[in-house]
KEDOLO-563286 format. One record per residue: residue number from 1; residue in one letter; chain; x, y, z of N, C-alpha, C in turn. Coordinates in Angstrom, 2 decimals. Layout:
BEGIN
> NUM_A_A_X_Y_Z_X_Y_Z_X_Y_Z
...
***
This chain:
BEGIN
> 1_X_A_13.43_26.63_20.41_13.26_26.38_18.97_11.79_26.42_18.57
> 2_X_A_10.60_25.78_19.15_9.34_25.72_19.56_9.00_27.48_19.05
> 3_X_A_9.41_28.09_19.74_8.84_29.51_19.89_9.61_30.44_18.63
> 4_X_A_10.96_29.61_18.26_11.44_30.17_16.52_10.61_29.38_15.52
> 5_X_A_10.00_28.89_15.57_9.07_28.28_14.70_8.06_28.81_14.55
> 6_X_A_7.21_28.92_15.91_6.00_29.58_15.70_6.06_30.89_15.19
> 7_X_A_7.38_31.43_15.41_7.66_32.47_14.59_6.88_33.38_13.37
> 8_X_A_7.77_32.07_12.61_8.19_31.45_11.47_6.83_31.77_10.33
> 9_X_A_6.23_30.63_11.41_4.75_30.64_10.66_3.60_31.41_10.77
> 10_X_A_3.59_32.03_11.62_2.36_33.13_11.88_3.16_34.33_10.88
> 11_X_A_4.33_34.61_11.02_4.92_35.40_9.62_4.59_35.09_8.30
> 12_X_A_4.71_33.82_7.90_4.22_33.46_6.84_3.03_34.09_6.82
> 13_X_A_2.36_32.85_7.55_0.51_33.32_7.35_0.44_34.75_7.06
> 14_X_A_0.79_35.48_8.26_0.52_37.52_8.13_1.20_37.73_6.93
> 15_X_A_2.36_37.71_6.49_2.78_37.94_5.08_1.79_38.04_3.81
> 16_X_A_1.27_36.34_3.77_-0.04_36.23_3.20_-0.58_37.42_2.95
> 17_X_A_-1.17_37.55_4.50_-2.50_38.87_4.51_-2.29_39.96_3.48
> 18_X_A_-1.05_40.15_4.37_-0.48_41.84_4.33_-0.42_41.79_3.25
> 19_X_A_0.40_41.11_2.19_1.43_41.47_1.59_0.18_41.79_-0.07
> 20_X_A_-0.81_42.07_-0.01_-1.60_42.73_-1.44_-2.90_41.93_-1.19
> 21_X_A_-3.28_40.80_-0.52_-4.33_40.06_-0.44_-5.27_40.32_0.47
> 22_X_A_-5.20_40.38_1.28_-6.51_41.22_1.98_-6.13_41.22_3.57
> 23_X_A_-7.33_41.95_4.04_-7.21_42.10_6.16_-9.10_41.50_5.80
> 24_X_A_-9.74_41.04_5.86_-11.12_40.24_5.73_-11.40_40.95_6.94
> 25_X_A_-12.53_41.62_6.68_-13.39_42.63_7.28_-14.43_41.39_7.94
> 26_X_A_-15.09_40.56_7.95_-15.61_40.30_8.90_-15.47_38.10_9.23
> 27_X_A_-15.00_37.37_7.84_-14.99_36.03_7.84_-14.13_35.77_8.83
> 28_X_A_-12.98_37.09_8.88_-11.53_36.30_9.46_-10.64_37.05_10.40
> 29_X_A_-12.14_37.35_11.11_-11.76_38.55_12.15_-11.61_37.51_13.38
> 30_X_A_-12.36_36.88_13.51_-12.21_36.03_14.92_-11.04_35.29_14.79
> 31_X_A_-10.62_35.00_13.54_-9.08_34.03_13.30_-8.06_35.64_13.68
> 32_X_A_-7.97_36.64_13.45_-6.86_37.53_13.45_-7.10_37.85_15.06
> 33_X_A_-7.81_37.52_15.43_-7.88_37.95_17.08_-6.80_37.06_17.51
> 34_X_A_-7.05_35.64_17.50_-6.13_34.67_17.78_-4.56_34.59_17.68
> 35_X_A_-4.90_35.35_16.13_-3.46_35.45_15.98_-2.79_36.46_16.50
> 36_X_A_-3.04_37.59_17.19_-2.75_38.94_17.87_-2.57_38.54_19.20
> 37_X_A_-3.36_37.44_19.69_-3.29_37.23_21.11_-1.68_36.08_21.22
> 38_X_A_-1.71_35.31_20.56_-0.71_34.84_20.19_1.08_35.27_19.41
> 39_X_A_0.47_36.52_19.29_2.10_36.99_18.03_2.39_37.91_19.02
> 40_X_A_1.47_38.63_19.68_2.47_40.36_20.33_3.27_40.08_21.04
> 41_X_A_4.40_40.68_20.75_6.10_40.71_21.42_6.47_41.82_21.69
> 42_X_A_6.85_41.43_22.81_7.91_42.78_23.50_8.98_43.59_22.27
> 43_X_A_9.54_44.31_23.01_10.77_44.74_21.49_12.12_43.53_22.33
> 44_X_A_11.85_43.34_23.05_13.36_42.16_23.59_13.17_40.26_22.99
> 45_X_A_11.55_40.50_22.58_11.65_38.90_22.32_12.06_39.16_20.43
> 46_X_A_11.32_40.49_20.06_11.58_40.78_18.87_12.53_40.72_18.71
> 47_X_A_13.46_40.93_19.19_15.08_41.43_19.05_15.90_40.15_19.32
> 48_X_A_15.20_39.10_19.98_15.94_37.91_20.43_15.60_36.58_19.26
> 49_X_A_14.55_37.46_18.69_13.94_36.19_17.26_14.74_36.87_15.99
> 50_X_A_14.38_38.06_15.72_15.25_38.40_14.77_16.62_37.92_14.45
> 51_X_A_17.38_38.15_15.81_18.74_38.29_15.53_19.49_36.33_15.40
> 52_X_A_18.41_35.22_16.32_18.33_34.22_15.82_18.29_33.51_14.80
> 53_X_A_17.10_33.77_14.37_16.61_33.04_12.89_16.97_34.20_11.75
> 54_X_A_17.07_35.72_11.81_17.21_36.71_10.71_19.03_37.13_10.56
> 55_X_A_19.71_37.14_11.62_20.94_37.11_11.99_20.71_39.10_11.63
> 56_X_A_19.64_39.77_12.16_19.41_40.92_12.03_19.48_41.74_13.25
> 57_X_A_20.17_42.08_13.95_20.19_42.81_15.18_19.51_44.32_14.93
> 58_X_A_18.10_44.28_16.28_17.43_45.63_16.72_17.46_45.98_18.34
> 59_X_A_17.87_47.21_18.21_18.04_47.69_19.46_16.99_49.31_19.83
> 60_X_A_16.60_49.00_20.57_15.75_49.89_21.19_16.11_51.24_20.79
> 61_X_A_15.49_52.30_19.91_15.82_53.42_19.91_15.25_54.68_21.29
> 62_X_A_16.38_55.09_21.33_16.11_56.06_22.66_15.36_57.53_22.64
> 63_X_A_14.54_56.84_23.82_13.40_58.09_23.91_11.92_57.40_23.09
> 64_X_A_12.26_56.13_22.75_10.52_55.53_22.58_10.56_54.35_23.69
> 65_X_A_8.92_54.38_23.34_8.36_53.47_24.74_7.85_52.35_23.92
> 66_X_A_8.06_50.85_24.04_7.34_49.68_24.06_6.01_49.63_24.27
> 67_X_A_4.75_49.85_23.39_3.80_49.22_23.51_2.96_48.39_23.64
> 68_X_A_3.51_47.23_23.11_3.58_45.33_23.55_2.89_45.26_22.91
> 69_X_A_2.14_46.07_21.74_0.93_45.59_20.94_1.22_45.31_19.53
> 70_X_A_0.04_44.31_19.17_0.16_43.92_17.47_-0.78_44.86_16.89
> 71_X_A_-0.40_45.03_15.85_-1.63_45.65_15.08_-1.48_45.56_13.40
> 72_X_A_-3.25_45.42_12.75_-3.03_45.26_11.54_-3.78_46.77_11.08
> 73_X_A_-2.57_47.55_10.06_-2.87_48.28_9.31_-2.74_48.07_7.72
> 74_X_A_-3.79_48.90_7.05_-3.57_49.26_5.59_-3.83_49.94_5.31
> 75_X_A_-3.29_50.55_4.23_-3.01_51.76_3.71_-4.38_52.66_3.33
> 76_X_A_-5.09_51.92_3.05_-6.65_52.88_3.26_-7.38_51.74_3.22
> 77_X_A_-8.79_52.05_3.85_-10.09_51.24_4.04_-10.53_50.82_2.76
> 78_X_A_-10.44_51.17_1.91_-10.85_50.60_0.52_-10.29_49.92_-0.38
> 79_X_A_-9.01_49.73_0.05_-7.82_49.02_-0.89_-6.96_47.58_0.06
> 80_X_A_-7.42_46.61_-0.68_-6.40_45.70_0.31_-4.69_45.32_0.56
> 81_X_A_-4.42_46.22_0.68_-2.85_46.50_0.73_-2.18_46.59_2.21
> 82_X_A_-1.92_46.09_2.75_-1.32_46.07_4.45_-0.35_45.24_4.89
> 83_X_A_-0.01_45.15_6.50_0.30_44.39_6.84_0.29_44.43_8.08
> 84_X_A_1.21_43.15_9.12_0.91_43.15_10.33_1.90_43.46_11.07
> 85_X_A_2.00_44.53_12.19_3.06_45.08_12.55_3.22_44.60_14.52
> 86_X_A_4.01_44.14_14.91_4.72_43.96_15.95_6.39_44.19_16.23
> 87_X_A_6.73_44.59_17.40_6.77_45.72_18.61_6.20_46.70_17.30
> 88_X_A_5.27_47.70_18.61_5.10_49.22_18.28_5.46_50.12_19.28
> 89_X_A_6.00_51.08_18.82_6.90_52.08_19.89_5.92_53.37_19.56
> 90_X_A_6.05_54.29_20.63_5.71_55.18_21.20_6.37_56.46_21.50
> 91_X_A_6.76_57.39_20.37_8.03_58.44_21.20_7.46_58.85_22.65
> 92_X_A_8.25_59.16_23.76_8.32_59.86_25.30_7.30_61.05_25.25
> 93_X_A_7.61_61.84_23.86_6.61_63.14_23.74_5.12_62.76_23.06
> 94_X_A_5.12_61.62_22.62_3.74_61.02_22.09_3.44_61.49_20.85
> 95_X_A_4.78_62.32_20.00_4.44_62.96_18.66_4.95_61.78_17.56
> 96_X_A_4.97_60.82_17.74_5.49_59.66_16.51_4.81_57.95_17.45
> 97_X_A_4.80_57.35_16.14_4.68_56.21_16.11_5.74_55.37_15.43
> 98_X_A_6.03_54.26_15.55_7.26_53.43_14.62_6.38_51.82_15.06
> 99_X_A_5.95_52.04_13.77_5.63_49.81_13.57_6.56_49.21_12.94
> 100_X_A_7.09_48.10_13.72_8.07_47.31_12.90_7.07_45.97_12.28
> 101_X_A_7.96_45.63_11.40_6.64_44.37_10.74_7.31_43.34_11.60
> 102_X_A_5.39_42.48_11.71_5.76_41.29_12.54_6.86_39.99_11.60
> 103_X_A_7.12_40.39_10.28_7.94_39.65_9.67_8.93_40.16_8.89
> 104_X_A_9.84_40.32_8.59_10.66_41.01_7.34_10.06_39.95_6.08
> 105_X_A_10.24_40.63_4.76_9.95_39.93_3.86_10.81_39.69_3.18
> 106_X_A_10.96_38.14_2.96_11.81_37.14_2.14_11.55_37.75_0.93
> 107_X_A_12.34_37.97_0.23_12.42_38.12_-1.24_12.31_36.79_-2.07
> 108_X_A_12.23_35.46_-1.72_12.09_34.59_-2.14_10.78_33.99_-2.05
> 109_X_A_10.27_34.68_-1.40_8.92_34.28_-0.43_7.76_34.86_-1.65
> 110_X_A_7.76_35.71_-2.20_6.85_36.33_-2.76_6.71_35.65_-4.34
> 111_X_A_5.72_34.60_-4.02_5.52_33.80_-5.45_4.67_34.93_-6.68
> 112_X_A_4.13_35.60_-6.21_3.22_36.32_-7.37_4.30_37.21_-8.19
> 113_X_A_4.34_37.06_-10.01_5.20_38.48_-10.00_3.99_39.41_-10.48
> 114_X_A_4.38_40.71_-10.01_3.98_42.35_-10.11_3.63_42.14_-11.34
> 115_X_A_2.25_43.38_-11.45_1.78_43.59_-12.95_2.35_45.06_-12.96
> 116_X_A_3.48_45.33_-13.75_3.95_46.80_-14.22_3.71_47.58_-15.35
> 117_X_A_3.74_48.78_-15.41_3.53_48.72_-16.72_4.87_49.17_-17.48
> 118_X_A_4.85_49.55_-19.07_6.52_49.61_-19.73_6.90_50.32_-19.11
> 119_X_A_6.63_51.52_-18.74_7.56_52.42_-17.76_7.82_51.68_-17.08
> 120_X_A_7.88_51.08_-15.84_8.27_50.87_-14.91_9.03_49.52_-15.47
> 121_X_A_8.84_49.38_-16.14_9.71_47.62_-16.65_11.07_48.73_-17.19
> 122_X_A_10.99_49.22_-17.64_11.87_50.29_-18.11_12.72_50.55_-17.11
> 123_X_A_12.27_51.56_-16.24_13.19_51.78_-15.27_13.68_50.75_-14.50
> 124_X_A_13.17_49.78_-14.07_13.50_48.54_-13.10_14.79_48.14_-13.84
> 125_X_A_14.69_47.79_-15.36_15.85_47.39_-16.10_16.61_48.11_-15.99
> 126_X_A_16.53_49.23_-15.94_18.03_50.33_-15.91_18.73_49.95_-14.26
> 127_X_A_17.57_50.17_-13.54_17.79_50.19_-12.15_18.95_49.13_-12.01
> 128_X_A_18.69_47.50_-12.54_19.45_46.66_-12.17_20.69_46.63_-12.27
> 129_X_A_21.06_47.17_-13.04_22.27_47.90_-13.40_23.18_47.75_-12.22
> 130_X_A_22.76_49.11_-11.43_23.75_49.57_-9.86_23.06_49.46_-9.02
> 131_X_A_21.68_48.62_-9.10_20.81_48.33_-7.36_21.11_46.95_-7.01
> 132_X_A_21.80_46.72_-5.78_22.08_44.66_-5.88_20.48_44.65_-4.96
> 133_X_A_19.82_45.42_-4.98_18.31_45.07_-4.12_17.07_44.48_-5.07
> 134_X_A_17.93_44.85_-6.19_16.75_44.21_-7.81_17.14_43.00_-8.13
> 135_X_A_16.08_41.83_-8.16_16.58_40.53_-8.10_15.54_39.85_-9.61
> 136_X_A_16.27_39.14_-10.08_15.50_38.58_-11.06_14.38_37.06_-10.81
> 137_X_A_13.42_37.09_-11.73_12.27_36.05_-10.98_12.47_35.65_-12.87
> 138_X_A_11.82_33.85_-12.80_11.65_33.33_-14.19_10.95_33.90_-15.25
> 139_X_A_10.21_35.03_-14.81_9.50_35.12_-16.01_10.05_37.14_-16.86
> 140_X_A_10.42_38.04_-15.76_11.11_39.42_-16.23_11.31_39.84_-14.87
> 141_X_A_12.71_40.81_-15.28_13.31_41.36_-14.05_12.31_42.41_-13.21
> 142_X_A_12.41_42.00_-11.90_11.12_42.32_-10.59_11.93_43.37_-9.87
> 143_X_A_11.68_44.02_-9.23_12.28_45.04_-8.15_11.61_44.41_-6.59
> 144_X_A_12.44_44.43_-6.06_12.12_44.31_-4.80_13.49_44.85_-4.10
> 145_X_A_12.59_45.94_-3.38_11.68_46.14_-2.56_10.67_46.83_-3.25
> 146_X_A_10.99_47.79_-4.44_10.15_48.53_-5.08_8.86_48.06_-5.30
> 147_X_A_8.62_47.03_-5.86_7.36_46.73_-6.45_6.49_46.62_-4.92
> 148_X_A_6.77_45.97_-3.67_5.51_46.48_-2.81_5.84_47.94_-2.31
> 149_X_A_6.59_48.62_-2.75_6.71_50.29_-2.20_5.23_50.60_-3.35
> 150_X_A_5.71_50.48_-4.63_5.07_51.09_-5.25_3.41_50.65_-5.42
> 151_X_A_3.29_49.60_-5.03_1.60_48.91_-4.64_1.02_49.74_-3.41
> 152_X_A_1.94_50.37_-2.12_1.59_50.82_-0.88_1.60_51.80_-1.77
> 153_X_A_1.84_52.94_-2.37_1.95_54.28_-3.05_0.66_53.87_-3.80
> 154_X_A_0.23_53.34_-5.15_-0.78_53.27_-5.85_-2.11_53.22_-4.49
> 155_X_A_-2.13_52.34_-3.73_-3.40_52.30_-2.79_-3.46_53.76_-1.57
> 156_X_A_-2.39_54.48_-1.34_-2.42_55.29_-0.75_-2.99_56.65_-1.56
> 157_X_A_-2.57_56.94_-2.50_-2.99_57.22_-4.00_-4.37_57.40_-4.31
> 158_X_A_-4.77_56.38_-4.13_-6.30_55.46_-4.48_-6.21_55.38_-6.03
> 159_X_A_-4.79_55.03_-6.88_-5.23_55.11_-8.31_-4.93_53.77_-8.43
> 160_X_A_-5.11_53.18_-10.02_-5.26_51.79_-10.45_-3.93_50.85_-10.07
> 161_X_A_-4.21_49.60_-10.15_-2.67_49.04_-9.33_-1.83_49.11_-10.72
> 162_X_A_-2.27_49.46_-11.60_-1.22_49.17_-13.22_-0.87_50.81_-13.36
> 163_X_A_-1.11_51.85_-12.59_-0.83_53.11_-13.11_0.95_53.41_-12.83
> 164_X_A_0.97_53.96_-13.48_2.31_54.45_-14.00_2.89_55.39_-12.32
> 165_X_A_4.15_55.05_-12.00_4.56_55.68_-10.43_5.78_56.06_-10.57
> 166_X_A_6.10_57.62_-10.60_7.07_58.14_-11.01_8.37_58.05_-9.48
> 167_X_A_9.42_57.41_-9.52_9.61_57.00_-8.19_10.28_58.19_-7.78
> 168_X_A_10.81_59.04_-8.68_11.80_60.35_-8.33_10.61_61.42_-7.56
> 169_X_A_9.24_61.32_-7.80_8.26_62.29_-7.00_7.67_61.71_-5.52
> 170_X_A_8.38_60.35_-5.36_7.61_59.29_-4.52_8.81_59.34_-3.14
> 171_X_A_9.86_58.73_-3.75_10.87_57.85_-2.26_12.34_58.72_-2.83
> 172_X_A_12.37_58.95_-1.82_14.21_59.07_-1.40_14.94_57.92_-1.33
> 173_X_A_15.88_57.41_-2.17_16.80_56.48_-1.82_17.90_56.71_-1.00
> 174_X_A_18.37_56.05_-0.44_20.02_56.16_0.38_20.38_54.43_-0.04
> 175_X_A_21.77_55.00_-0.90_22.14_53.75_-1.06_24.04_54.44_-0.98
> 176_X_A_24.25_52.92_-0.73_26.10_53.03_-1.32_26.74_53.26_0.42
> 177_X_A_27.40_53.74_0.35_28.05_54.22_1.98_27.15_54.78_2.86
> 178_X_A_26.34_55.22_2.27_25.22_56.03_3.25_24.12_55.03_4.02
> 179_X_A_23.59_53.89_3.40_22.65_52.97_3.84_23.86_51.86_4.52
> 180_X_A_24.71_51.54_3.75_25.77_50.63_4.79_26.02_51.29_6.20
> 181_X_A_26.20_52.52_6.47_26.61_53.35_7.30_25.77_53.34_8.61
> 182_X_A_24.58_53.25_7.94_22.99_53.33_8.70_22.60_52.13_9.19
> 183_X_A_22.51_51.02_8.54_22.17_49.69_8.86_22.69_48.53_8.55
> 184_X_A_23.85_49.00_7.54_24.67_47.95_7.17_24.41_47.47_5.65
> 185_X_A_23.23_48.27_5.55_22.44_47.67_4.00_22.69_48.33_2.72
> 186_X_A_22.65_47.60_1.49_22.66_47.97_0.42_21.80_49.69_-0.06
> 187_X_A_20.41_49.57_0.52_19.57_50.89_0.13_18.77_51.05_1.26
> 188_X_A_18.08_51.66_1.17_17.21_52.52_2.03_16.19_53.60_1.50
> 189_X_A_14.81_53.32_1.50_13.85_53.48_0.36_12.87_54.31_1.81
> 190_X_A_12.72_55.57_1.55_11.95_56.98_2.34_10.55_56.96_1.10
> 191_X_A_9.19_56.81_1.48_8.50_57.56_1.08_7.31_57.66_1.78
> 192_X_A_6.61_58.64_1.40_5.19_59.29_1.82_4.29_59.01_1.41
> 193_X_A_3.35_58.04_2.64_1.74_57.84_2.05_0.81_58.81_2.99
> 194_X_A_-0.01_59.19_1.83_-1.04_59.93_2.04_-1.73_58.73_2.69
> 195_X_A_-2.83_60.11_4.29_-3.32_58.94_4.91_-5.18_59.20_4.69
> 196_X_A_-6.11_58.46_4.24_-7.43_58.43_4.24_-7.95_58.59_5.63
> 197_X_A_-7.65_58.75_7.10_-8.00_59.05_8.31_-6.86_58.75_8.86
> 198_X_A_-7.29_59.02_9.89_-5.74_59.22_11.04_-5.54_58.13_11.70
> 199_X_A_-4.16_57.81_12.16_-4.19_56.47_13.34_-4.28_57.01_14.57
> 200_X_A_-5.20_56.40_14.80_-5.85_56.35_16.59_-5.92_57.96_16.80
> 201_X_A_-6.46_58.47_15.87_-7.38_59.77_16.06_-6.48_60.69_15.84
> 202_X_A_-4.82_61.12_16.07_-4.09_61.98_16.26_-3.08_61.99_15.39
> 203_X_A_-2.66_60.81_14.53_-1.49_60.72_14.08_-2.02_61.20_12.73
> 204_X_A_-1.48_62.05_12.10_-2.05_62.45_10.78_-1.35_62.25_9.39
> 205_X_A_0.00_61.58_9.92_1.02_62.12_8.66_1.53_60.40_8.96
> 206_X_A_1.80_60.02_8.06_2.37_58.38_8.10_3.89_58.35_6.28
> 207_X_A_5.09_58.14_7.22_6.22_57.74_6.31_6.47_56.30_6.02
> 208_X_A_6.58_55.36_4.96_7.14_54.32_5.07_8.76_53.98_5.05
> 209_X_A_9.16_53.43_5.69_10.62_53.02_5.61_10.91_51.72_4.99
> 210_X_A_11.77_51.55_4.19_12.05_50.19_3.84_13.95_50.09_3.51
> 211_X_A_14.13_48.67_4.34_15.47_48.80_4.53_16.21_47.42_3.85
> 212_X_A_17.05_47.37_2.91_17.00_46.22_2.07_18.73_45.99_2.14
> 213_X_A_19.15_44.81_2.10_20.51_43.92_1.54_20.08_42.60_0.88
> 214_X_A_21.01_42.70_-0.19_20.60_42.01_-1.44_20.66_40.47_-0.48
> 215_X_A_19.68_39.52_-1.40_19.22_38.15_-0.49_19.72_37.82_0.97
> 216_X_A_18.42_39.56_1.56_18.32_38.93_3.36_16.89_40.20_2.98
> 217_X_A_16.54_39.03_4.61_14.67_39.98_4.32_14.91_41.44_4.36
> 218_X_A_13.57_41.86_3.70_13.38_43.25_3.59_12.45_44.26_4.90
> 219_X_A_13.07_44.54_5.32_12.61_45.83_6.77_11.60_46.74_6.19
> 220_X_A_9.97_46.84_6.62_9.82_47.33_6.12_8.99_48.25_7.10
> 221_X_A_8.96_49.52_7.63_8.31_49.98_8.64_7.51_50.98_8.52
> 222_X_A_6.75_51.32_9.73_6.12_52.25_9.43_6.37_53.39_10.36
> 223_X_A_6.11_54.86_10.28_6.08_55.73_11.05_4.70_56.93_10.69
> 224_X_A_4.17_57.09_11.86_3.53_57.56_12.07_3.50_58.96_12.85
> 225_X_A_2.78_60.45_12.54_3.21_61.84_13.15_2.05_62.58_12.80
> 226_X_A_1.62_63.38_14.36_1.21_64.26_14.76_1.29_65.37_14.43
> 227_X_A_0.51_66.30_13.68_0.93_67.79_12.94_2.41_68.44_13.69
> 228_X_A_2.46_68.13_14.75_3.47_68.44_15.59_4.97_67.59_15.37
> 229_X_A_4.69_66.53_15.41_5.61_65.77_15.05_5.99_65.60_13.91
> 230_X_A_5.34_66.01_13.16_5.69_66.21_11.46_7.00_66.84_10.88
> 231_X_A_6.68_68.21_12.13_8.16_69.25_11.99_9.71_68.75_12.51
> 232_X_A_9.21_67.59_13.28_10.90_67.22_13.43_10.78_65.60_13.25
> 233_X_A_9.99_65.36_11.88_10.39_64.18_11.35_11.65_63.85_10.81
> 234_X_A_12.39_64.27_10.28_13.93_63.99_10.48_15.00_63.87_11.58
> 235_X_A_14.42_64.12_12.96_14.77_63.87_13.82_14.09_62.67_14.57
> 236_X_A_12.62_62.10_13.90_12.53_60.94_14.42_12.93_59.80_13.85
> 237_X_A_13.10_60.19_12.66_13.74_58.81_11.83_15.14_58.84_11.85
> 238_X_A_16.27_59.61_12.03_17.66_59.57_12.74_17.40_58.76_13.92
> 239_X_A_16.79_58.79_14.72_16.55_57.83_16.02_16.92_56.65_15.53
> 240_X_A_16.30_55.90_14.43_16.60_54.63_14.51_17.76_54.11_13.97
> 241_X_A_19.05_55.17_13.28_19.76_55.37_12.63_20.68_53.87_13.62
> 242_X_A_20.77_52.69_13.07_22.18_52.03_13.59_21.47_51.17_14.21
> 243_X_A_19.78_51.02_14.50_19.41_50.63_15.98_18.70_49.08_15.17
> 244_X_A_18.92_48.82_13.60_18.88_47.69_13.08_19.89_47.71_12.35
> 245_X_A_20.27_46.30_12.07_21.90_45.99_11.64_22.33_44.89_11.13
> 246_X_A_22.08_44.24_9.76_22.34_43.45_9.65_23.42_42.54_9.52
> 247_X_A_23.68_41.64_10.27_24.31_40.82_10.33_24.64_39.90_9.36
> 248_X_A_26.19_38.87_9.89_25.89_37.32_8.95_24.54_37.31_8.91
> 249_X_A_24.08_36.61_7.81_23.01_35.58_7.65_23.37_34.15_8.64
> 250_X_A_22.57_33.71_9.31_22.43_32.41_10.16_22.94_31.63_9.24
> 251_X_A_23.49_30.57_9.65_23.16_29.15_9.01_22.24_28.12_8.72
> 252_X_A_21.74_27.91_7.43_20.37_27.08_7.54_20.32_26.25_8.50
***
């Protein structure tokens, strides 16, 4: 229980970071060391906390390798938009990367609401309609998962966080039988950030994944590809097709 706790809270805390507030370039570097030396998990302890406290079952997709490492990325060096990702996998051929976040995000969890502008208040309202992934907050109806898709898009972008984000040029949805089919979930949100330099020198092309059922956390991952690996990016993201699954929700 000890070790579902500590969980718990170093998620929180990284949530914090990640989630639009900053990675602190030099005050709170010696604190994120700590916390890296402390959070990195195998993909079996990942898989044994998840499916505990998240009632979310992940299973190893075949043909990647366990890296055992944490790592904090964001979306470019100039914008504070990120987060903190544990297990990271490795495809066998070394042409992909896959970060899972060291936390799924509570949809309840996220006290700030989004600054949108009418477009997008616009569409969100229509959206709610037939998305059960759009949840309402006290003050106007919020999208989530959308609203941090579309903050990772504006900073990848490099344009203003209030600019207007056309989502039909941005993300592929899969929703309805097709995302139940896949993970059990309501939707399934595909899009493309442009990357300001490469990860770890080679990876050039970076997809976000985000995997949502209405009130249970939101999956939100990353993948990473090699000019090479670029060409059978639809064959690396089928890999994980089934290999998260959500479950009951636990009991408080």
């Amino acid at each position: 229980m000890k070790k579902v706790t500590s969980f718990c809270l170093l998620g929180l805390i990284i949530l914090v970071m990640g989630c639009g507030s900053s990675f602190s370039s030099s005050g709170t570097a010696a604190w994120e060391r700590r916390v890296a030396e402390h959070s990195t998990r195998t993909f079996p302890e990942y898989a044994e906390q998840m499916s505990e406290k998240l009632g979310i079952t992940c299973t190893m997709p075949r043909d990647f390798i366990d890296q055992k490492q944490f790592k904090e990325w964001r979306i470019r060096e100039n914008r504070n938009v990120g987060f903190a990702y544990t297990p990271v996998l490795t495809s066998k051929d070394k042409q992909c990367v896959i970060m899972y976040p060291f936390y799924p995000v509570h949809t309840d969890r996220i006290g700030d609401t989004p600054v949108y502008s009418a477009g997008e208040k616009k569409e969100i309202d229509n959206l709610m309609i037939k998305d059960s992934t759009l949840l309402k907050t006290p003050h106007w109806k919020v999208g989530i998962p959308r609203s941090i898709i579309y903050s990772e898009i504006r900073a990848a972008l490099d344009i203003d966080d209030r600019a207007w984000i056309d989502p039909n040029e941005h993300i592929t949805v899969l929703a309805g039988k097709e995302a139940q089919s896949l993970f059990n979930a309501d939707s399934v949100f595909v899009y493309h950030i442009p990357m300001d330099r490469p990860y770890e020198e080679k990876y050039l092309h970076c997809t976000g994944l985000a995997i949502s059922k209405a009130n249970r956390p939101v999956m939100y991952l990353k993948w990473f590809f090699t000019d090479e690996g670029k060409k059978n990016e639809q064959e690396y993201l089928n890999a994980i097709n089934k290999t998260i699954w959500y479950e009951d929700a636990p009991e408080p």
